[in-house]
Phi, psi and omega in degrees: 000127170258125185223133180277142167203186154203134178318342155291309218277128176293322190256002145303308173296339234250005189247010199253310189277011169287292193280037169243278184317332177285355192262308177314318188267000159269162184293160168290141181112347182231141220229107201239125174241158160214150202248135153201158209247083196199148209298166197280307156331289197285349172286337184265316171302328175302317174279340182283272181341318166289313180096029171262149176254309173334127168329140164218125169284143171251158124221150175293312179237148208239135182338178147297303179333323187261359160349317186309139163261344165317131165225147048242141192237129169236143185266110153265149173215112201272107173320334154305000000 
């Protein structure tokens, strides 16, 4: 599972400790990352102050798949 976020957007915070337990509470083989296109800094103090451990991603530019702009966007992605 893949979720587009940013650290500004309210209702992206308010869904990130939902995918923080869910990241804790999974199983092997399922996997929650969240992507965002924002310096690298405010994403690691945003995440530190909070205590989240979900993978959280930076890019300058976000894949094509994750492109869309409306955010918070969540992704199921099938290992195929």
């Amino acid at each position: 599972m893949a979720n587009k976020w940013a650290t500004w957007c309210l209702p992206c915070v308010e869904e990130i400790g939902s995918f923080h337990s869910l990241h804790e509470g999974t199983r092997r083989g399922v996997s929650v990352v969240l992507a965002a296109e924002e310096d690298v800094e405010t994403v690691r103090r945003f995440a530190e102050k909070r205590g989240f451990s979900v993978p959280m991603y930076v890019a300058d530019e976000m894949p094509a798949p994750l492109r869309e702009e409306t955010i918070p966007r969540t992704y199921v992605v099938k290992p195929d």
